[in-house]
C-alpha positions in Angstrom: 236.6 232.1 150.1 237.4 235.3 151.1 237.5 236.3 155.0 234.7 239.2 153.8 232.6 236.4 152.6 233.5 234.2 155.4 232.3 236.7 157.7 229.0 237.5 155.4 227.9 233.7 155.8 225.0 232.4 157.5 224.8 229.6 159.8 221.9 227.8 159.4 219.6 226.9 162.4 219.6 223.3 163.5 216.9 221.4 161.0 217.2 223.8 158.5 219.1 222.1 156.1 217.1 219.5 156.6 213.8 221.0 155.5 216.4 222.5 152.3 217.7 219.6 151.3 214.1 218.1 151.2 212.8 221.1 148.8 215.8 220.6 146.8 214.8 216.9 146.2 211.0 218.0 145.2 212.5 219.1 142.0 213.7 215.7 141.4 216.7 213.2 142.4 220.3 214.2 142.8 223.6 213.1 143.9 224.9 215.1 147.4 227.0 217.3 145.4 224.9 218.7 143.4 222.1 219.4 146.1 224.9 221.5 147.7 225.2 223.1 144.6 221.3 224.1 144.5 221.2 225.1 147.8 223.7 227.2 147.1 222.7 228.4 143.6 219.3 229.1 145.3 220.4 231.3 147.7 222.4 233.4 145.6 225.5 232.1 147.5 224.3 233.5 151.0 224.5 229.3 152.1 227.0 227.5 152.2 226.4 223.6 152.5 229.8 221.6 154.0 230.1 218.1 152.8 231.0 217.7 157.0 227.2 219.1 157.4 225.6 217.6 154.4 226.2 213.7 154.8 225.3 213.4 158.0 222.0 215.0 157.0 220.9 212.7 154.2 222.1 210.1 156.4 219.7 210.9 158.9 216.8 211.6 156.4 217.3 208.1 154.7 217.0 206.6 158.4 213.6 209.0 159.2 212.5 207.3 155.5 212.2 210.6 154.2 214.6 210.3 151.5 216.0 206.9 149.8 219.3 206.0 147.8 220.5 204.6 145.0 223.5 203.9 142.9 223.7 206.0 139.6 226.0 207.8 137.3 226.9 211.4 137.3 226.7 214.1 134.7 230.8 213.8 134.7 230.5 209.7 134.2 231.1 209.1 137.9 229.5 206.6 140.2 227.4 208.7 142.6 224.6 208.3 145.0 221.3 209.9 144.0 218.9 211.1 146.5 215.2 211.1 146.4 212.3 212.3 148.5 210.1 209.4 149.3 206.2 209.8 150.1 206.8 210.4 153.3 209.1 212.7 152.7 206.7 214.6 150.4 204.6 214.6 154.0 207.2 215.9 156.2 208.4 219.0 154.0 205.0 220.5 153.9 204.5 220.0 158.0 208.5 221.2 158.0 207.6 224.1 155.6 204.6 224.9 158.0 207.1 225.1 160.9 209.0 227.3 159.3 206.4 229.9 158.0 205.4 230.2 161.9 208.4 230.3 163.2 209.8 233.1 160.3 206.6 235.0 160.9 207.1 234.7 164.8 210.9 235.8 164.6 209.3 239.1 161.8 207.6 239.9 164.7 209.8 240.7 167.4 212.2 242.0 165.0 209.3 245.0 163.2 207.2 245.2 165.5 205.9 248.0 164.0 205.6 246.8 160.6 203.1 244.0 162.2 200.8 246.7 163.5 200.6 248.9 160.7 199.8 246.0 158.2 196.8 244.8 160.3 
């Protein structure tokens, strides 16, 4: 990566990859490369998703139950760990998604204010 794309990256706010990684699972299971990939992809490269950042987060959406596990091949014939969203992981990303939209609107706010008025 280039130090111009280096500098253009975003860091994402503590949670948020949580509540990505979950809308990446709603399409379906995948191992933790390839939700990387997604997020990425997604974004049009804008985020970046470190394996140093990533683990840790599935880790600690498996223990919350919001995601589960499981052994499974992957599209290059190597063993890989798929992740899913569970039920209750279906829950959490539409209250997470609902944080979000408030929070994003709150942030729009202080940011335009004027845009805010004029739209109302």
């Amino acid at each position: 990566m280039s130090t111009k794309e280096q500098k253009e990256r975003i860091e994402l706010l503590q949670g948020t990859l949580d509540l990505l990684i979950l809308r990446t699972l709603q399409l379906g299971p995948l191992h933790g490369h390839a939700i990387a990939k997604a997020i990425e992809f997604r974004s049009d490269d804008v985020l970046q998703v470190e394996q140093g950042s990533l683990y840790p987060a599935l880790h600690r959406l498996i223990k919350r139950g919001w995601i589960s596990v499981e052994e499974g091949t992957s599209e290059n014939n190597r063993r890989a760990k798929f992740y899913r969203l569970t039920a209750k992981g279906r829950r959490q990303l539409a209250v997470e998604t609902s944080k979000w939209d408030t929070l994003a609107a709150a942030i729009a706010r202080i940011l335009r204010p004027g845009e805010q008025e004029s739209e109302s």
